[in-house]
C-alpha positions as CSV (number, residue, x, y, z in Angstrom):
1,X,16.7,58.1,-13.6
2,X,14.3,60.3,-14.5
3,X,11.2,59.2,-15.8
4,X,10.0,60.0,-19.3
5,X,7.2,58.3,-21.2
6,X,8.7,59.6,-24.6
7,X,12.6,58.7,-24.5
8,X,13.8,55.6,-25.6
9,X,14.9,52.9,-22.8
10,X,18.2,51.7,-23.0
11,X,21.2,50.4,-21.3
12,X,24.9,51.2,-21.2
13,X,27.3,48.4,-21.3
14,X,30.6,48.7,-19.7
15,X,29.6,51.8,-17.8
16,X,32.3,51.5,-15.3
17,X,35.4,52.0,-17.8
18,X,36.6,54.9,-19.4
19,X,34.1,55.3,-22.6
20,X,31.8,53.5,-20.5
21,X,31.8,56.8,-17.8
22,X,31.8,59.1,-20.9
23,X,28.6,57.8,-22.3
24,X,27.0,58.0,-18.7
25,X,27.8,61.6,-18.5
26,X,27.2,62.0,-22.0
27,X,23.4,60.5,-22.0
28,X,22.5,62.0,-18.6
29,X,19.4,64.4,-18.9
30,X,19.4,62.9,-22.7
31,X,16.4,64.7,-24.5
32,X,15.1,61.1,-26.5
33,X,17.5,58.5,-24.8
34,X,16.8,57.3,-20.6
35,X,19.1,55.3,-19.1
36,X,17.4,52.3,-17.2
37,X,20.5,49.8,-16.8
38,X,23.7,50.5,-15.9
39,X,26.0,47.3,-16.9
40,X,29.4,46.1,-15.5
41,X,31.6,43.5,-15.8
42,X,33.5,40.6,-13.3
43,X,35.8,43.7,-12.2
44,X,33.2,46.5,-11.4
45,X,29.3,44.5,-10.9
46,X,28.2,45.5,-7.7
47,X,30.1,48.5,-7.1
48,X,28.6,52.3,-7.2
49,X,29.4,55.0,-10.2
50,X,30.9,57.0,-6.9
51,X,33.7,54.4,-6.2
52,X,34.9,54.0,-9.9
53,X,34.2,57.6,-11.3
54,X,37.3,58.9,-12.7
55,X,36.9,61.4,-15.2
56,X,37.6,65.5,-14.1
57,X,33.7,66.1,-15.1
58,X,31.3,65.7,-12.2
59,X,29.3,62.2,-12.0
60,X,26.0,63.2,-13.4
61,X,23.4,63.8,-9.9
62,X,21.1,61.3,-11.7
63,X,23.2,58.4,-11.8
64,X,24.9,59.2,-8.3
65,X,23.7,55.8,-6.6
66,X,23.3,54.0,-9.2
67,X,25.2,50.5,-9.2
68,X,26.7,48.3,-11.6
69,X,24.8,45.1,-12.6
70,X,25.2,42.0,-14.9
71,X,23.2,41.1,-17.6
72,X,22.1,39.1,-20.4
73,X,21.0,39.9,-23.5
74,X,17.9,37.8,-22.7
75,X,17.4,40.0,-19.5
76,X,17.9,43.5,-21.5
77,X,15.0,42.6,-23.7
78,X,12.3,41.6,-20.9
79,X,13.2,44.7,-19.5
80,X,12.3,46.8,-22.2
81,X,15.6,47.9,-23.2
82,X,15.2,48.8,-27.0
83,X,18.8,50.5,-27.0
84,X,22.5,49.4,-26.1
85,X,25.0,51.7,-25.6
86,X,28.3,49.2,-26.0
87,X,31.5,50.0,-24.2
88,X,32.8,45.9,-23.8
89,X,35.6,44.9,-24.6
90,X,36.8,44.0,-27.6
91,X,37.1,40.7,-28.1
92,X,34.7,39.9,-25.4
93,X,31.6,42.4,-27.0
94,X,30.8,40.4,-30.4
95,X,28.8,37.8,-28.9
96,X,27.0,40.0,-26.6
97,X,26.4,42.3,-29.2
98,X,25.5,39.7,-31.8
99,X,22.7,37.9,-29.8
100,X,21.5,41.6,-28.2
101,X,20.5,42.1,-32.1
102,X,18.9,39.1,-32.8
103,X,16.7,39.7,-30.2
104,X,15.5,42.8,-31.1
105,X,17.7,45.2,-29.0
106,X,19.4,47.9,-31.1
107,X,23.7,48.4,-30.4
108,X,25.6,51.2,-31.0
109,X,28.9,50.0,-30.1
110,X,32.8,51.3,-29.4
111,X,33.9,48.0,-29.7
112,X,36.3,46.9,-33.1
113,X,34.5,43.3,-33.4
114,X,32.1,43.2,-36.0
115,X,33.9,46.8,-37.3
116,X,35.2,45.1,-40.9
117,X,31.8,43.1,-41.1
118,X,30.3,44.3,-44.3
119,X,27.1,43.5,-42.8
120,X,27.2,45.9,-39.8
121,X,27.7,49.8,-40.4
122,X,30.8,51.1,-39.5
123,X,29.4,54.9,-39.1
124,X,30.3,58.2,-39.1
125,X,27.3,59.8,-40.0
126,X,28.9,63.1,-41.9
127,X,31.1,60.7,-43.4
128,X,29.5,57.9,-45.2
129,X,26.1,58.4,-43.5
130,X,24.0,56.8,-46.7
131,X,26.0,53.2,-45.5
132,X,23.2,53.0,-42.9
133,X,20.2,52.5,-45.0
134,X,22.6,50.4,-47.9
135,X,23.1,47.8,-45.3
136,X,20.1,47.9,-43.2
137,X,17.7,48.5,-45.9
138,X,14.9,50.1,-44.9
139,X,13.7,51.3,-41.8
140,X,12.2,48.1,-39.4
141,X,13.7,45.4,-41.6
142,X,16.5,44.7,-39.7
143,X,17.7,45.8,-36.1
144,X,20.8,47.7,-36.4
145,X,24.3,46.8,-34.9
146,X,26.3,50.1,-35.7
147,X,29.6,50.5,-34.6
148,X,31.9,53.5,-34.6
149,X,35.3,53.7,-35.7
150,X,38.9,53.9,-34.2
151,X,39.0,56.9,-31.7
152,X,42.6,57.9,-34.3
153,X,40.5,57.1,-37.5
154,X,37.4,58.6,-36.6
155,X,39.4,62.4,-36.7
156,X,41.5,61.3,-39.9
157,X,38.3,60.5,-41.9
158,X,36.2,63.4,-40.6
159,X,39.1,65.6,-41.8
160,X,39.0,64.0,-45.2
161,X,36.3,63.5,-46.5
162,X,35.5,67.2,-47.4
163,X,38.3,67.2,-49.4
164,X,39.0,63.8,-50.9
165,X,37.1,64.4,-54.2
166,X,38.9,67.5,-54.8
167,X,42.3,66.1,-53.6
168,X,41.9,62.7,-55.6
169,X,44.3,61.2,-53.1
170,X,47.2,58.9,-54.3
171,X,48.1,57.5,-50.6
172,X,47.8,59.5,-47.1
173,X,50.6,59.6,-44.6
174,X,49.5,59.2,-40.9
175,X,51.8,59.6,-37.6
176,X,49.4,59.4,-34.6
177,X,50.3,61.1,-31.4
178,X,47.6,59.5,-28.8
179,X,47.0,60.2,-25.3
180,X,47.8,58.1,-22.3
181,X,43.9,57.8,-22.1
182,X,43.7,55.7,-25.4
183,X,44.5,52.8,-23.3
184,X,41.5,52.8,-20.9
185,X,41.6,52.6,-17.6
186,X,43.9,52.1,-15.5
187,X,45.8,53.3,-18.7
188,X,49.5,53.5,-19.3
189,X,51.6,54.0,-16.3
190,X,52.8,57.2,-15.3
191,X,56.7,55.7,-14.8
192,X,55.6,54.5,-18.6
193,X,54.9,57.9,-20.2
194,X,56.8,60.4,-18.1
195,X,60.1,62.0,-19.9
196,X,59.3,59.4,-22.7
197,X,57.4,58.6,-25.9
198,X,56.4,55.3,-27.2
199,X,56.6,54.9,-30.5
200,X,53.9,51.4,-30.6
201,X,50.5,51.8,-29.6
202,X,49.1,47.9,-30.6
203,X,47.0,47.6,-33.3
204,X,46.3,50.8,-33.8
205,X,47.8,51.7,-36.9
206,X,46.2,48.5,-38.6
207,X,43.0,49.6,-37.3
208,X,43.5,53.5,-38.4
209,X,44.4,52.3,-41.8
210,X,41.5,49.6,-42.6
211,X,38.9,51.7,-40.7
212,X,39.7,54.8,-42.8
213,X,39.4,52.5,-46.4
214,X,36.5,51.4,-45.0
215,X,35.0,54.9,-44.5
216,X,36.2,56.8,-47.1
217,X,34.5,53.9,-49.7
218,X,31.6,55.9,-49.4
219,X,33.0,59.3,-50.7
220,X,35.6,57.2,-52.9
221,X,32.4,55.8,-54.8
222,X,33.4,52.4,-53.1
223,X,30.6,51.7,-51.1
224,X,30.0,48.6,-49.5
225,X,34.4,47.7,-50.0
226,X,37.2,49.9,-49.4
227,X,38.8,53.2,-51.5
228,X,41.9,51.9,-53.2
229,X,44.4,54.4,-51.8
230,X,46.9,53.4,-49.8
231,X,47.3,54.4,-45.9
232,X,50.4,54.2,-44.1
233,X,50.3,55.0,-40.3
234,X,53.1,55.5,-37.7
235,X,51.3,55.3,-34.0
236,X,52.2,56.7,-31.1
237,X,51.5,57.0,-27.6
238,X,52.5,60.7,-25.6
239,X,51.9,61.8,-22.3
240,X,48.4,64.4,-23.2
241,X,45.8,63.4,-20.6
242,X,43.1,63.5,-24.0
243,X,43.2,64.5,-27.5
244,X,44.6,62.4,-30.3
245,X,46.5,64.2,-32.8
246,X,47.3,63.4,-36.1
247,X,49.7,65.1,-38.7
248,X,48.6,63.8,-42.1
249,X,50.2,63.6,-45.5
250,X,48.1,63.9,-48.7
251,X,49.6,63.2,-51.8
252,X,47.2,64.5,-54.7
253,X,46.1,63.9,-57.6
254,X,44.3,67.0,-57.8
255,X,45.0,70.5,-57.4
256,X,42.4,72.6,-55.7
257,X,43.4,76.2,-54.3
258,X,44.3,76.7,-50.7
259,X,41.4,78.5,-50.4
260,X,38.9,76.0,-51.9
261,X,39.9,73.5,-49.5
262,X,39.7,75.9,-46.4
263,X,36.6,76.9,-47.6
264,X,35.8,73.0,-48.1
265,X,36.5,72.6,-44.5
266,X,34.3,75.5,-43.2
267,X,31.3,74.4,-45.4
268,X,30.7,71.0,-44.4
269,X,28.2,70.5,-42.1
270,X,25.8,67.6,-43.8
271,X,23.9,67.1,-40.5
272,X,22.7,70.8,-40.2
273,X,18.8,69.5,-41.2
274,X,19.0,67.0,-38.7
275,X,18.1,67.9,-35.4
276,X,21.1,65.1,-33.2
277,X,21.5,66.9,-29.7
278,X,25.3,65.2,-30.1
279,X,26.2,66.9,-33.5
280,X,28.5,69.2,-33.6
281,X,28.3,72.9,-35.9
282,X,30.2,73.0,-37.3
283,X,31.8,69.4,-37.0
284,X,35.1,70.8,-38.3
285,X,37.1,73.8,-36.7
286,X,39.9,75.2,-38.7
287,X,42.2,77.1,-36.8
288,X,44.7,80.2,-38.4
289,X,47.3,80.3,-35.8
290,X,50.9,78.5,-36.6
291,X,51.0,76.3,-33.2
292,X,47.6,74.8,-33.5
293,X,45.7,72.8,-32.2
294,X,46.8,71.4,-29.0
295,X,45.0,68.5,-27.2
296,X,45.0,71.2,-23.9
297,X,43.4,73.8,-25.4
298,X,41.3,72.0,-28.4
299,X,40.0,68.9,-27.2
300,X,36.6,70.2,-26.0
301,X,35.6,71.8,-29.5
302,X,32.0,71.8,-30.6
303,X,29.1,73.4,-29.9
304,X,25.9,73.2,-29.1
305,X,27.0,72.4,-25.4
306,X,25.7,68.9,-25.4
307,X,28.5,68.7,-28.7
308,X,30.9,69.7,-26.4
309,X,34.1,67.4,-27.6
310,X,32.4,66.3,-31.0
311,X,34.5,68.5,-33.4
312,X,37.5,67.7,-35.2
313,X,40.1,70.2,-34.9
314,X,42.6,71.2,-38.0
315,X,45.6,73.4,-38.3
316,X,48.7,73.8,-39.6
317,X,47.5,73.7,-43.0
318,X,50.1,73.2,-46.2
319,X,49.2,72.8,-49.3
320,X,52.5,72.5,-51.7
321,X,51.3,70.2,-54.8
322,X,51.0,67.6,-54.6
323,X,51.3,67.4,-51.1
324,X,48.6,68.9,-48.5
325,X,49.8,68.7,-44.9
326,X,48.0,69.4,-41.6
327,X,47.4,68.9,-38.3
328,X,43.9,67.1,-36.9
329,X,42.5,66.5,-33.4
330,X,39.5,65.0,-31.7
331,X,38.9,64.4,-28.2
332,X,39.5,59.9,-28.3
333,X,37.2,59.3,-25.9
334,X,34.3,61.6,-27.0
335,X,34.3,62.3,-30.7
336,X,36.3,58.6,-31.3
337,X,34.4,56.9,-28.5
338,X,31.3,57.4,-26.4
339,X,29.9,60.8,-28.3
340,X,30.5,58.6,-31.8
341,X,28.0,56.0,-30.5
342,X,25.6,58.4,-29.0
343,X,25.4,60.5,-32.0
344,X,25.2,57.4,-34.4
345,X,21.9,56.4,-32.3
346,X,20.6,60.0,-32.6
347,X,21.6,59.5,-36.5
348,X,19.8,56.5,-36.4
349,X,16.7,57.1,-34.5
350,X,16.0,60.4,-36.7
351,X,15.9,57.9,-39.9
352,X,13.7,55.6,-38.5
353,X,15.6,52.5,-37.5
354,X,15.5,52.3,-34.0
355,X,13.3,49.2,-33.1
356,X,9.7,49.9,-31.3
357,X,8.5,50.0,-28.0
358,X,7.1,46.3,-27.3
């Protein structure tokens, strides 16, 4: 890679699967983060980025020869590594991830282990950004293990929380139509998904509705539990190559104008001071016309270019009190997967918590 005294070292865990490749493109020619280790697992060690690439976008000409290796967490510190990108497993990334913070190596994880651990920041930084420094305390007292949220959730809560205090929400009504590359790789069949839908992704709408409590604490003047409003999920899996969407149900307490929510919507941009390379500006597109968004032609939105997939698209926008209706969709494996973990270590380093060089 290419050699800069002033970026952070770290590692990317998992590189070989499908948010594993994302955050490989994603971190290439990173302007504060330098990819020194490039980790795999007992299906891909040993084998080249070349042979396992398999997203449209081009491998990155910086990590073209790079292979996959195994490591320890004992082995990522000697080497220097101060930063962990995390695309394991779940089930298999806890432990990893645990012992990689106890010895001093910051995580910024996709994984759903330690997601409900009050202890560890479940983060979406325009969303309940302040959870950071209530759980870490202040900057250097602890080394952080941040994980993102739900690739369906991480949309749902970025759509709300704008316009949850004006709404006062009684319960919100999710049905989540998720693309065939939800499931990783290899992903669903295509005998599976062709001519079909399946009306069970597994655990997902247990995740969507815990993760989204969890989140929305924060703006709900919860923090450190969950908001008291119920969530009620139907999840499905369609045949869209990427893009999640989700039609949600609001049922209100509160009764805003049309126009103050829109203009909600628009507004929010809390990261605007902060200069993150990842965030998007705005983080929120609202789009007028009746048959939008569309995972083909919306999944990409965001800008700057490096923010390219990072914004949350909404559409379809009904507002009959006390119901408020509307469409929202994110790109799963960028905005709810490697571009969520990227941008919470951008969020992160720009408040002081990543750990020092050694």
């Amino acid at each position: 890679m290419t050699d800069s005294t002033d970026r952070v070292p770290v590692a990317i865990l998992g590189a070989g699967g499908l948010i594993g490749q994302h955050l490989v493109r994603m971190l290439a020619g990173h302007p504060r983060f330098e990819v020194r280790a490039f980790g795999g697992g007992d299906r891909t060690r040993g084998r080249s980025l070349e042979d396992l690439w398999a997203l449209s976008e081009e491998l990155p000409p910086e990590a073209a020869g790079e292979r996959l290796r195994a490591f320890t967490p004992a082995t990522l510190s000697r080497a220097g590594i101060r930063v962990a990108f995390s695309a394991l497993p779940s089930g298999t990334a806890g432990r990893f991830e645990s012992e990689l913070e106890r010895r001093g190596v910051a995580v910024f994880s996709n994984a759903a282990d330690h997601r409900m651990d009050p202890t560890h920041p479940l983060l979406i930084p325009e969303v309940n950004g302040p959870d950071l420094a209530r759980i870490l305390g202040a900057p250097g007292r602890r080394t952080p293990l941040v994980t993102n949220p739900n690739c369906s959730g991480t949309g749902v809560a970025l759509a709300l929380a704008p316009v949850w205090s004006r709404l006062r929400p009684k319960a919100v009504h999710l049905a989540t139509y998720q693309a065939i590359s939800g499931a990783g790789l290899p992903g669903v069949s295509a005998y599976a998904i062709t001519d079909n839908v399946v009306p069970y992704v597994e655990e997902e709408e247990e995740k969507v509705t815990r993760e989204c409590r969890r989140l929305l604490a924060t703006t709900d003047r919860h923090p450190g539990g969950a908001t008291p409003v119920p969530f009620l999920a139907h999840a499905v899996r369609v045949g869209s190559r990427d893009g999640h969407l989700v039609a949600v149900t609001v049922e209100a307490r509160g009764r805003p104008s049309r126009t103050d929510l829109l203009d909600a919507w628009r507004r929010f941009d809390p990261l605007a001071a902060l200069d993150l390379p990842t965030a998007p500006h705005p983080p929120i597109v609202v789009r007028p016309e009746v048959d939008r968004p569309q995972p083909h032609r919306d999944r990409w939105a965001g800008t700057p270019a490096r923010a390219r997939g990072m914004a949350a698209t909404i559409g379809r926008v009904r507002w009959e009190p006390p119901y408020l209706r509307f469409f929202v969709l994110t790109h799963n494996a960028v905005r709810g997967g490697a571009g969520a973990a990227v941008l919470n270590g951008e969020y992160a380093a720009a408040l002081g918590y990543l750990p020092t060089g050694r």
